[in-house]
C-alpha positions in Angstrom: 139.2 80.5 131.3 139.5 84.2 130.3 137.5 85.9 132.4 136.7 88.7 130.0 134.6 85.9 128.5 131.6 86.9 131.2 131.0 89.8 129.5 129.4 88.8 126.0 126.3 87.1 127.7 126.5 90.8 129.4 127.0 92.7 125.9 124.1 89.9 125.2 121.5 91.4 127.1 122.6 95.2 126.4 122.3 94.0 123.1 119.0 93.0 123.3 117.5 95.6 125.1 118.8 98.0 121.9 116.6 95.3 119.7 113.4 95.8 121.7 113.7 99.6 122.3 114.0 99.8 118.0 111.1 97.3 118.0 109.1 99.0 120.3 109.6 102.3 118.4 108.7 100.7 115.2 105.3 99.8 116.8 104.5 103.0 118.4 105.4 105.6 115.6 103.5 104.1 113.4 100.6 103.6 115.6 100.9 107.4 116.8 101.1 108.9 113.0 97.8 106.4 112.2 95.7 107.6 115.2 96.5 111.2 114.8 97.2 111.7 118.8 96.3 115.1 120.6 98.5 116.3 123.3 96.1 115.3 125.6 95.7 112.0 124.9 99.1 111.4 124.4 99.4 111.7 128.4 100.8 108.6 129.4 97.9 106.9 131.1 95.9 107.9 128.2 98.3 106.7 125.5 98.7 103.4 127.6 94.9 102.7 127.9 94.7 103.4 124.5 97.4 101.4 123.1 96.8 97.5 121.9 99.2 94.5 123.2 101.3 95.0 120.0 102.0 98.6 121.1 102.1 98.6 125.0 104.3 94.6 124.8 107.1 95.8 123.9 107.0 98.9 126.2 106.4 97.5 129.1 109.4 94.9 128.3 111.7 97.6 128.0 110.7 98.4 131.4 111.7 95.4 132.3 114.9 95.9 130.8 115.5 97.8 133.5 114.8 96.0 136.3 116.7 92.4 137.0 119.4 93.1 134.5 120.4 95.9 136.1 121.3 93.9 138.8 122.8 91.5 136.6 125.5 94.5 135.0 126.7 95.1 138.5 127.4 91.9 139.5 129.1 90.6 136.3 131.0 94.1 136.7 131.6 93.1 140.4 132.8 89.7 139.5 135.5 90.9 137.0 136.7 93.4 139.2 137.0 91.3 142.1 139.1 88.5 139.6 136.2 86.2 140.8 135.3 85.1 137.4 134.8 81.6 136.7 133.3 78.9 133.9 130.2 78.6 136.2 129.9 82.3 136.5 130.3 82.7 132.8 127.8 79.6 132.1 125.3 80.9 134.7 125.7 84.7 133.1 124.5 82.6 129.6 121.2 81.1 131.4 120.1 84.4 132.4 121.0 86.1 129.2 118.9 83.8 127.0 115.9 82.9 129.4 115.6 87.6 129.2 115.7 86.7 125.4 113.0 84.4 125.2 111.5 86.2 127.7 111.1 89.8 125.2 110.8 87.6 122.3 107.4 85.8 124.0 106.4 89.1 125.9 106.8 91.2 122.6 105.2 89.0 120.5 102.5 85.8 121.7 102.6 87.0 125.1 101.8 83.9 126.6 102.0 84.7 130.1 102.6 81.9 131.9 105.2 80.4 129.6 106.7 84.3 130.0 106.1 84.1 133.7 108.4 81.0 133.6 110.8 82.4 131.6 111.7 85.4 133.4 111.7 82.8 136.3 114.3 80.7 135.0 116.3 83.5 134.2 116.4 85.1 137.9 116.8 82.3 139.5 120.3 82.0 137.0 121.0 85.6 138.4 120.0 84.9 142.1 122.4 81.8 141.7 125.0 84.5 140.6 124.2 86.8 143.4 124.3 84.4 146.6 127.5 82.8 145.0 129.4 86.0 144.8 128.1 86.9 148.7 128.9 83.6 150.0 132.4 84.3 148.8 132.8 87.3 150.1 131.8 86.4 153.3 133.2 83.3 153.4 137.1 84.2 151.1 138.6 80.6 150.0 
C-alpha cells in the first residue's frame, strides 16, 4: 500500500473545512448587508446573540474545524514521516474524515444535536484509535 494514500482522507478534511468557511460566508454577508449592522453591534457577542442558527451553525463549525482535526493533520503528518503508514491507518484516517463530514453537513444545516453529538463521536473515537496506535508503537517499536 502507498502510503501517500493517507493523505486524501487528510486533503478530505482540509477540503471540507474550505466548503464550510465559503458556506458560512455566504450566510453571514448576506445576513450583515440585510440588517444594516453598526460597529457596535457588530461586536462579536453582539453579532452572535443576534445571529439565527443558519448564521451562527456554520460559524461555530468552523470552529470546530479547528479543534480535533488539528490533531488529526499532525498525526497523519507523524505517521508518514515516521514510514508508519498502513491500510488500517489509511482506513481509520477515512472514518474520521467522513464522520467530520456528516458532522458539518448535520451541524450546518438540521442541527440535530444528538445525531451531531454522535457523529463527531464516531469520528474521534476513529482519531483516538489513530493516536493510541501510533503511541503504542512508539513505545513499544516491532
Amino acid at each position: 500500500m502507498e502510503p501517500s494514500r493517507i493523505f486524501v482522507p487528510f486533503f478530505a478534511v482540509i477540503l471540507l473545512t474550505l466548503v464550510v468557511w465559503v458556506y458560512m460566508y455566504s450566510r453571514r454577508i448576506p445576513f450583515i448587508l440585510r440588517n444594516k449592522f453598526t460597529d457596535t453591534e457588530m461586536a462579536p457577542r453582539e453579532f452572535a446573540r443576534r445571529s439565527p442558527p443558519q448564521v451562527s451553525n456554520p460559524s461555530d463549525n468552523l470552529k470546530n474545524l479547528f479543534e480535533l482535526p488539528t490533531l488529526f493533520y499532525a498525526l497523519v503528518l507523524y505517521l508518514y514521516v515516521r514510514g508508519q503508514v498502513d491500510a488500517l491507518y489509511v482506513a481509520t484516517a477515512w472514518v474520521f474524515a467522513v464522520f467530520r463530514i456528516l458532522h458539518s453537513a448535520v451541524h450546518c444545516t438540521v442541527n440535530i444535536v444528538l445525531l451531531r453529538f454522535w457523529l463527531y463521536c464516531l469520528g474521534a473515537l476513529g482519531l483516538w484509535f489513530m493516536a493510541i496506535r501510533a503511541a503504542m508503537h512508539l513505545a513499544m517499536p516491532s
